[in-house]
C-alpha positions as CSV (number, residue, x, y, z in Angstrom):
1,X,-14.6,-12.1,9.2
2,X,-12.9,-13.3,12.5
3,X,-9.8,-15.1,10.2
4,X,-9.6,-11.2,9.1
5,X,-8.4,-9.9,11.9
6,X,-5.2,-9.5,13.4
7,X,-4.0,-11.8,15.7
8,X,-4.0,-9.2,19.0
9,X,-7.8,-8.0,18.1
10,X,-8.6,-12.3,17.8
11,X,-6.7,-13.5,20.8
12,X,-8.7,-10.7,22.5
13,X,-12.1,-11.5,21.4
14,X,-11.3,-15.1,22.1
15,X,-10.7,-14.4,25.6
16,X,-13.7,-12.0,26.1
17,X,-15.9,-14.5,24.8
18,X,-14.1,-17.4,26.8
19,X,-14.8,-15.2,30.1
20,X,-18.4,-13.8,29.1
21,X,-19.4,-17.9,28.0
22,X,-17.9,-18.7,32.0
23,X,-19.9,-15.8,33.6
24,X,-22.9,-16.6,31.5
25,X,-22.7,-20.1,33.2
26,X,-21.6,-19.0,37.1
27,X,-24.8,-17.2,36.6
28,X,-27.0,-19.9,35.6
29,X,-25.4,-22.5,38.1
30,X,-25.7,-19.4,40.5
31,X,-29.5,-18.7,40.1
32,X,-30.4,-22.0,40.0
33,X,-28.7,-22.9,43.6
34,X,-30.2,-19.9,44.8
35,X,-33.8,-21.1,44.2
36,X,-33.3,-24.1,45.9
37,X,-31.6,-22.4,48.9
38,X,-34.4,-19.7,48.6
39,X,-37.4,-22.7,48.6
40,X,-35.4,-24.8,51.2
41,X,-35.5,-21.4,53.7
42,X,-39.0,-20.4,52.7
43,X,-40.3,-23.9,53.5
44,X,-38.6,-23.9,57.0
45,X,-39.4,-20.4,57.3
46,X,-43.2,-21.8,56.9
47,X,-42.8,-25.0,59.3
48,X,-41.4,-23.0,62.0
49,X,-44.4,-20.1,62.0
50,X,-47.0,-22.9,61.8
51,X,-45.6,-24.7,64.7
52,X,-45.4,-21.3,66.4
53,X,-49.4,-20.1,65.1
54,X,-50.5,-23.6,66.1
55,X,-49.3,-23.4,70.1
56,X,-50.1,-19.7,70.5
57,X,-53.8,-20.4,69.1
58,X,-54.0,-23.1,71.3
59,X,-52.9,-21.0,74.3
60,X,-55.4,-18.4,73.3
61,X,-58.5,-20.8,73.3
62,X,-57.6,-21.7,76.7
63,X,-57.7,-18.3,77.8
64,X,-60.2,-16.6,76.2
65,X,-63.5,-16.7,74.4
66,X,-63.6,-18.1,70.6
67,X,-64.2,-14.5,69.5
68,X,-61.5,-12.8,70.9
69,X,-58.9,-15.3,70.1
70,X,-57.7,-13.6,66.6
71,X,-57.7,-10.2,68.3
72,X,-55.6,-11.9,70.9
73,X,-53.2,-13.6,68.5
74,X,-52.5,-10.2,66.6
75,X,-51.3,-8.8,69.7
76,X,-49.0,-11.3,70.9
77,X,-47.5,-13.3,66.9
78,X,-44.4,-11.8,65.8
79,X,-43.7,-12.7,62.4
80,X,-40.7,-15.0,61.8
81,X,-38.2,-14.1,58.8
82,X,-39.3,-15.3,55.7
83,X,-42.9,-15.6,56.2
84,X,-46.1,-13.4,56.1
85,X,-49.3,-14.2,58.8
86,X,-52.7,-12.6,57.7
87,X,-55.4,-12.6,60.3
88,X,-59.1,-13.2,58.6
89,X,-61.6,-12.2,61.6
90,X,-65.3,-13.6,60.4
91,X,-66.4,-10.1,62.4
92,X,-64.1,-7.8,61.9
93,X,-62.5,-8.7,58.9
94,X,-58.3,-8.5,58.6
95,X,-56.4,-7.8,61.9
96,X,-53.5,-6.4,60.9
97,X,-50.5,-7.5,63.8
98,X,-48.4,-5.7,66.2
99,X,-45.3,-3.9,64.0
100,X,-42.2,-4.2,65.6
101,X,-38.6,-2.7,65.1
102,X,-36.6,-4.6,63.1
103,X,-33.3,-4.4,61.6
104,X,-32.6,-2.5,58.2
105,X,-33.6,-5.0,55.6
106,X,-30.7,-5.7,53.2
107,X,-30.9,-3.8,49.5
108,X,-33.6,-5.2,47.4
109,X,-32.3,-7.5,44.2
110,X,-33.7,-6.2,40.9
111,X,-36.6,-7.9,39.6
112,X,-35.3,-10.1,37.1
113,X,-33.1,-12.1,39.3
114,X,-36.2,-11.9,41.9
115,X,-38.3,-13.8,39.0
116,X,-36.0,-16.3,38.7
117,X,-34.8,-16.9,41.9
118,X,-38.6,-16.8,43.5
119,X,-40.0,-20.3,44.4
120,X,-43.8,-21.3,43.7
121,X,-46.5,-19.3,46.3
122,X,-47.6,-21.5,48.9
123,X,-50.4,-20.3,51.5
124,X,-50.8,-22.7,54.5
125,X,-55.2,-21.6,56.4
126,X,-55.5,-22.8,60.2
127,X,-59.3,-22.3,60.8
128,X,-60.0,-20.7,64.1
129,X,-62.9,-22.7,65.0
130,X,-65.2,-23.6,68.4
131,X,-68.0,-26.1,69.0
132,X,-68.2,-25.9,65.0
133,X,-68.7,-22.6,64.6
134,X,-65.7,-21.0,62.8
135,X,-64.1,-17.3,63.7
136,X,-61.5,-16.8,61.4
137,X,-58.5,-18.1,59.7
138,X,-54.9,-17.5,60.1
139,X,-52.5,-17.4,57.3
140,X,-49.5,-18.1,56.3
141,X,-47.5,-17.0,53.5
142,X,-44.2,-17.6,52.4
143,X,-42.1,-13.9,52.0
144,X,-38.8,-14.8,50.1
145,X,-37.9,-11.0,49.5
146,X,-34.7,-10.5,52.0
147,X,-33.9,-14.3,51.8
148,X,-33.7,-13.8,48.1
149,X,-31.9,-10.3,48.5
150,X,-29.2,-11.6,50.5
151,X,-28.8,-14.3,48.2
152,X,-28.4,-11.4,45.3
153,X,-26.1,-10.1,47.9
154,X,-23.5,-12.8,47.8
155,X,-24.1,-13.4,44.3
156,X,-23.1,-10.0,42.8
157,X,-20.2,-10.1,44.9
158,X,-19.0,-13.6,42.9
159,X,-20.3,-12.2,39.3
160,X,-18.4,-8.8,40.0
161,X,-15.0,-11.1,41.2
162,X,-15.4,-12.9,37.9
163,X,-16.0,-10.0,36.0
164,X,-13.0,-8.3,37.4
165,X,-11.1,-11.2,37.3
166,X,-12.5,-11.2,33.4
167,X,-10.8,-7.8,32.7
168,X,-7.2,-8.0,34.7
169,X,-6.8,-12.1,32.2
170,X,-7.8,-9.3,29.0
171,X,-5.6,-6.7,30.2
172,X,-3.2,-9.1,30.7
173,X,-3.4,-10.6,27.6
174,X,-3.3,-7.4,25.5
175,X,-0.5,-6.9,27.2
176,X,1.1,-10.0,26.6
177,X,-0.2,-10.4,22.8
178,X,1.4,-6.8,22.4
179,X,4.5,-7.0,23.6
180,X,5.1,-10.4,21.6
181,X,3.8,-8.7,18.5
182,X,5.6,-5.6,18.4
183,X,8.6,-7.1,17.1
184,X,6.6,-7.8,13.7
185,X,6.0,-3.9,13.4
186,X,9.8,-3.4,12.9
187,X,9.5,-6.7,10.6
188,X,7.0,-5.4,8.7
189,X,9.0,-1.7,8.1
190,X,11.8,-3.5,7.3
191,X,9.8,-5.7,4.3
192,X,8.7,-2.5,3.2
193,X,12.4,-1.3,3.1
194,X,13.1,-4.2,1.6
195,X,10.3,-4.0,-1.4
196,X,11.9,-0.3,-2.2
197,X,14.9,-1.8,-3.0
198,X,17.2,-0.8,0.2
199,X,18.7,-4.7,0.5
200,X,20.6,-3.5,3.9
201,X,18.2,-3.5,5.9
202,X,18.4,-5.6,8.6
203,X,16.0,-6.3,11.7
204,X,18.5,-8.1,14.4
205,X,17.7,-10.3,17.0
206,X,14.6,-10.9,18.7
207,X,14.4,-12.0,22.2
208,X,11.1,-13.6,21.1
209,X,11.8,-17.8,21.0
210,X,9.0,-18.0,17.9
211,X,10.5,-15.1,16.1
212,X,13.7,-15.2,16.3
213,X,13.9,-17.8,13.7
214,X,11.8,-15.5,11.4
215,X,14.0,-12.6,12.2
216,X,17.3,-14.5,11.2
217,X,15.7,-15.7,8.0
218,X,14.7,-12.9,7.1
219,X,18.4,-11.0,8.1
220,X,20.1,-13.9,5.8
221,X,17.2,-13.3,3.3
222,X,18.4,-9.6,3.0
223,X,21.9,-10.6,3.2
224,X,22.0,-13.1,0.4
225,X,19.8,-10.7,-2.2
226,X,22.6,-7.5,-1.7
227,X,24.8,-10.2,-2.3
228,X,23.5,-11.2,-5.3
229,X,22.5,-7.1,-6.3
230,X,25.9,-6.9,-5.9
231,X,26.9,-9.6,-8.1
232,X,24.7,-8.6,-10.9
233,X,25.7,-4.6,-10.2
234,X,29.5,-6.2,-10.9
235,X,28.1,-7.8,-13.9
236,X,26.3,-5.2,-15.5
237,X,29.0,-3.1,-15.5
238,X,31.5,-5.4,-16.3
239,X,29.6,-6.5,-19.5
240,X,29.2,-2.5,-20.0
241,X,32.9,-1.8,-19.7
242,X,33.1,-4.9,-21.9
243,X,31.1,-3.6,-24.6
244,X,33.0,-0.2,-24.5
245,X,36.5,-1.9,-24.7
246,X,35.2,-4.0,-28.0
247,X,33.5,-0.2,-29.2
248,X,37.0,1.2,-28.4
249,X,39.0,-1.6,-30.1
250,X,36.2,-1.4,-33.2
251,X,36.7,2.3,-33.4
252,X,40.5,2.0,-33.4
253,X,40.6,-0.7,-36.2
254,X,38.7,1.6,-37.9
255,X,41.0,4.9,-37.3
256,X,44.2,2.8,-37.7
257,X,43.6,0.6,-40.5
258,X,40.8,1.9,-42.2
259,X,41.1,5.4,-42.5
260,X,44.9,5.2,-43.9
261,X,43.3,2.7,-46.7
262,X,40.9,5.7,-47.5
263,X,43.8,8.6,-47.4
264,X,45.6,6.5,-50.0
265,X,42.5,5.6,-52.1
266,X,42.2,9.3,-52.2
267,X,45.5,10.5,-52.8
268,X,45.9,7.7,-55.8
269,X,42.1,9.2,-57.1
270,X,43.8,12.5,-57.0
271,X,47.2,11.5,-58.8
272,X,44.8,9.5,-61.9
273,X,43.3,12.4,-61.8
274,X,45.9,15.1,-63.0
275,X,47.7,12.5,-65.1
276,X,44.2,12.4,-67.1
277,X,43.9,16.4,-66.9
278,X,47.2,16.2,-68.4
279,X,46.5,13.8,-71.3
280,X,43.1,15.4,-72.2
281,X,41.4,12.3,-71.1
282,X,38.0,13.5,-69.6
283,X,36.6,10.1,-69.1
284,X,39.1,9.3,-67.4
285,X,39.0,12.9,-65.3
286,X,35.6,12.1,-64.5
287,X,36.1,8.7,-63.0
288,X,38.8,10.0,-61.1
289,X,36.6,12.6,-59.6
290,X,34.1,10.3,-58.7
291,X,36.2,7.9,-57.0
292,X,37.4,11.0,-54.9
293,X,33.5,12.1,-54.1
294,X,33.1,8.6,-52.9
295,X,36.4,8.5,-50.9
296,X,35.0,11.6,-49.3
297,X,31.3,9.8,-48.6
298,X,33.3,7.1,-46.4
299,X,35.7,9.6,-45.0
300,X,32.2,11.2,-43.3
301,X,30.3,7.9,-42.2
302,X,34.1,6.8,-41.2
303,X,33.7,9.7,-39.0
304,X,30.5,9.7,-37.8
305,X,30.6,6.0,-37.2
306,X,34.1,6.2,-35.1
307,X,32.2,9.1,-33.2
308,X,29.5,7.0,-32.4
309,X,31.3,3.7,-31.3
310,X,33.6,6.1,-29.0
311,X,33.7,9.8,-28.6
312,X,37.3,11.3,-29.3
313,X,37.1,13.5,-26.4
314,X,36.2,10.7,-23.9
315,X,39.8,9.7,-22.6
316,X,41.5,12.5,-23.7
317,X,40.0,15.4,-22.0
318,X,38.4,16.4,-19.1
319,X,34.5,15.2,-18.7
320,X,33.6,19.0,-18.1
321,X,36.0,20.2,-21.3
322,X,34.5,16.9,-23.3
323,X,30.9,17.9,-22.9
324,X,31.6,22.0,-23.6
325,X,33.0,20.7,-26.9
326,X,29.7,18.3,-27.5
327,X,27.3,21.5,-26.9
328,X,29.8,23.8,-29.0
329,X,29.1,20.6,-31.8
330,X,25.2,21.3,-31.0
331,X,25.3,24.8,-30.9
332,X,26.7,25.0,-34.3
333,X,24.2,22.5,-35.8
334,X,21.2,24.3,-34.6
335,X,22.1,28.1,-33.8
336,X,18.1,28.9,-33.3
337,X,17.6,26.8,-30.2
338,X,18.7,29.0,-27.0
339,X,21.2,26.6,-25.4
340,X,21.7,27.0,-21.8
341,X,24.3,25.0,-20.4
342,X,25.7,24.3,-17.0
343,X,28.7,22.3,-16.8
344,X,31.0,21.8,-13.4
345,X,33.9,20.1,-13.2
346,X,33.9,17.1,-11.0
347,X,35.4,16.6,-8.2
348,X,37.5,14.1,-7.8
349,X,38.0,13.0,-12.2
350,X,35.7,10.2,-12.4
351,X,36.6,6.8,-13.5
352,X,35.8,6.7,-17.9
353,X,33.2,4.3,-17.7
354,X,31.3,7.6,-15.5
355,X,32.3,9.4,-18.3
356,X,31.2,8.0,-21.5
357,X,28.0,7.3,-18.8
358,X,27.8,10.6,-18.5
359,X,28.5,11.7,-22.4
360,X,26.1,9.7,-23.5
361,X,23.1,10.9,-21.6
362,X,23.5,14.3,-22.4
363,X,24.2,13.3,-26.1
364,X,20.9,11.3,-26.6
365,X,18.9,13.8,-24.5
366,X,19.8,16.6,-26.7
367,X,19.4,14.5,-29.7
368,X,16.0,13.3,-28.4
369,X,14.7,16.7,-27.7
370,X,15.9,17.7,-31.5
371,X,14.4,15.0,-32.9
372,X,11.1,14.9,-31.6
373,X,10.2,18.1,-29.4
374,X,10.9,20.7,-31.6
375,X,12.1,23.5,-28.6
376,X,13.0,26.9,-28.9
377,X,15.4,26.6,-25.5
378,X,17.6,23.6,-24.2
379,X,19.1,23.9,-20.8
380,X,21.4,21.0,-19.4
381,X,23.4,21.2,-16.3
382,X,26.0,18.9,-14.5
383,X,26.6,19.2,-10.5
384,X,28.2,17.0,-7.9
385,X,26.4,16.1,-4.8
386,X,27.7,14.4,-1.6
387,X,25.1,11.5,-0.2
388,X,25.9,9.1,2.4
389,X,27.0,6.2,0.0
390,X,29.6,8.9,-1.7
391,X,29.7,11.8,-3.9
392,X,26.9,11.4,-6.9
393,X,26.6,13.4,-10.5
394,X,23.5,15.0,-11.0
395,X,22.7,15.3,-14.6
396,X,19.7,17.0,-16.3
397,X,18.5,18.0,-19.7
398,X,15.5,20.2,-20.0
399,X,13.5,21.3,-23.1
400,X,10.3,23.6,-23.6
401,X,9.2,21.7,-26.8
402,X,5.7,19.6,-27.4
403,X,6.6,17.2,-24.7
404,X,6.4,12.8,-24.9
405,X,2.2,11.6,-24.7
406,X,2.2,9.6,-22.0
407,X,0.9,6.0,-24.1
408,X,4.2,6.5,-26.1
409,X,6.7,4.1,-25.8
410,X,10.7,4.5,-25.0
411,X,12.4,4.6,-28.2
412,X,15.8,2.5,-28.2
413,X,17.7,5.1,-27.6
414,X,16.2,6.1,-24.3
415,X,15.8,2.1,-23.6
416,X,19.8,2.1,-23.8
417,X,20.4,4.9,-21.9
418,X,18.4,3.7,-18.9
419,X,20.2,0.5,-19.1
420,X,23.4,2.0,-19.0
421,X,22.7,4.0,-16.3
422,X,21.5,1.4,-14.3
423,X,24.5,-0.7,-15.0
424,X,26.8,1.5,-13.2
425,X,23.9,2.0,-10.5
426,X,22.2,5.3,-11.1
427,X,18.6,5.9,-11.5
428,X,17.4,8.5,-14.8
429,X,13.7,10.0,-14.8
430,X,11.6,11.2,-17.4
431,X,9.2,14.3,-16.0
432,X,6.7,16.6,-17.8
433,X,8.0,20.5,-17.1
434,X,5.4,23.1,-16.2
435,X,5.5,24.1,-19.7
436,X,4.5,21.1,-21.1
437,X,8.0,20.2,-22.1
438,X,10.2,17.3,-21.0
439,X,12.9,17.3,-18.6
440,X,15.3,14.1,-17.8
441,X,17.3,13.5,-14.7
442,X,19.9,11.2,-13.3
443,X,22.1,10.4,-10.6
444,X,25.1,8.8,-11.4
445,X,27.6,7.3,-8.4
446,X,31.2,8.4,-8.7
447,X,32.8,5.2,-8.7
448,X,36.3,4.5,-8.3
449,X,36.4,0.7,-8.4
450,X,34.4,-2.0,-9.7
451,X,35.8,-4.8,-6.6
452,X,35.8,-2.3,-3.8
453,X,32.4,-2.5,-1.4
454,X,31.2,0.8,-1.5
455,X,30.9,0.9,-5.5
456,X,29.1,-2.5,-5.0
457,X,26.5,-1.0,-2.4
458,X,26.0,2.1,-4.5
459,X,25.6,0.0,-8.0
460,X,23.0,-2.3,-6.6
């Protein structure tokens, strides 16, 4: 339990226990010196009044008759400090003696230190006797009560110095312990910082000697993972702008050397064909059309394929006028769904690897929510907002269909959007509308230029 506490609330408890132990043990040695001092002034306290009993009785038998000795006695003894005298008359039984004024007696000690501080009752009898016949007794008692309270006296006075000695050491201390453990407050922010995925934070100096190490570890700890967020932000997006060259330089070979082959497949398919329709050859006729239907198959996966390795618009239009004409594409393969969209044009143009970013979210979102949502209304926006690291494109595609269940899996398609996303350092969501349907967000950085330090920053 005590290694579970932090280090403040255990160097505290350490040091209350240190200074109760010490007390604990002034108070011991304390009461223990204090019953010998108490016994030591008790027992003189005893000698003395016996010495002074012993001549005053004497006195008193010279002067007066056996009987009227005690009477005599307990007008004339004065008890000394410390001690009690009792007068036993055989005759008249106890004699109390003369009271006289004394000073105010000091404040009693409470009864537990009186029981331990109180020595052993001792009672000393001098007989009063004459010609063997014996008239009283006179005795002597010890009476430790003000010795012992002015023992208390002085003793309270060193338990409460030690005491407040005690607290000012724990003040102190606290003190101390909190000032040298504040610094690991900010530490501990800063890990937190650091665990969200904010690698510039940085914690500074400390003036502490024992953290100051820890600080500048953990400053070149911070330093060297942006570095290498940075590195692998540079990477990802190199190997995406890689992967879009090869696309582009796919889709080209295809446009460029494969589409002519097909355009002059088909115009030889369509020249066999009238020479046949001019001999009468049917057979021949119908394998000419053939080959042409075919020709036309390929023409259309040509098509679609070159569309999917790199859209036509991308590079050649506007981002804004590339995605009206994607949308125009959608609204005129599914004229039932109520399309909403919401398109501005960015400001300033952003670089084409933003764009085909871009282009591609918004085609596999639509696509996704065709596919598998079955909605009645699509709405999809694009808007520009200005953070602190730079202007960013807020992009969002919203659908009132059945929604994605929550145990199913990311389909490829969403698996490589996210990835590409991230690769020029943007962020997407998937959230569950009001409605049940599904509605997908990302911010995408505006970035000008893969080596400059600001794209770095906002990538990783």
């Amino acid at each position: 339990m005590f290694g579970r506490m932090h280090l403040h609330h255990q160097a505290v408890l350490s040091i209350c226990l240190v200074h109760l132990a010490a007390v604990i043990l002034m108070t011991v040695v304390l009461v223990a010196n204090a019953r010998n001092a108490v016994r030591l002034e008790i027992d003189a306290g005893a000698e003395s009044a016996r010495a002074l009993v012993l001549s005053t009785l004497g006195y008193a038998l010279q002067q007066s008759a056996p009987s009227e000795v005690l009477p005599r006695l307990a007008e004339t003894l004065v008890e000394p400090r410390h001690v009690t005298i009792s007068l036993l008359d055989a005759r008249r039984g106890v004699l109390p003696l003369r009271e006289f004024i004394t000073a105010e007696e000091p404040r009693r000690a409470p009864g537990w230190f009186v029981r331990l501080a109180r020595p052993l009752p001792r009672e000393t009898r001098i007989p009063v006797e004459a010609n063997g016949v014996v008239h009283g007794y006179v005795s002597i008692t010890g009476a430790p009560g003000d010795e012992i309270a002015e023992v208390w006296h002085d003793v309270a006075g060193m338990v409460w110095i030690a005491a407040g000695t005690a607290v000012v050491s724990v003040l102190i201390m606290v003190a101390l312990v909190n000032r040298t453990l504040r610094p690991l407050g900010a530490l501990r922010k800063a890990l937190a910082r650091l665990r969200g995925g904010d690698l510039s934070v940085r914690v500074g100096r400390s003036k502490s000697a024992d953290l100051a190490p820890i600080f500048e570890g953990f400053d070149e700890l911070s330093e060297a993972l942006e570095a290498a967020g940075a590195d692998r932000a540079r990477l990802n997006r190199r190997i995406v702008e890689v992967g879009d060259a090869e696309r582009r330089s796919i889709a080209m070979e295809l446009h460029d050397e494969f589409g002519p082959c097909l355009f002059g497949l088909k115009v030889k398919a369509s020249a066999i064909a009238r020479k046949a329709e001019a001999a009468g050859d049917r057979d021949l006729g119908a394998d000419a059309a053939s080959i042409q239907s075919i020709v036309a198959q390929i023409q259309a996966s040509n098509s679609r394929l070159l569309t999917t390795l790199r859209p036509m618009a991308i590079g050649q239009l506007p981002l804004s006028d590339a995605l009206q004409d994607l949308f125009a594409a959608f609204r005129k393969t599914h004229p039932d769904v109520d399309w909403r969209v919401d398109i501005q044009k960015p400001s300033p143009e952003t670089p084409e690897i933003v764009d085909l970013t871009v282009y591609r979210f918004f085609q596999e979102g639509a696509t996704n929510a065709l596919r598998h949502g079955r909605p009645g209304r699509i709405a999809v926006s694009l808007s520009q907002r200005d953070t602190e690291r730079g202007p960013v494109l807020r992009l969002v595609v919203e659908d009132d269909g059945l929604g994605m269940p929550g145990e199913t899996n990311e389909g490829r398609g969403l698996t490589a959007m996210r990835d590409r996303i991230r690769a020029v350092g943007g962020r997407l969501s998937i959230e569950a509308t009001e409605g049940g349907g599904t509605r997908l967000v990302s911010r995408v950085p505006m970035l000008v230029s893969s080596d400059g330090a600001t794209d770095l920053r906002a990538a990783s």
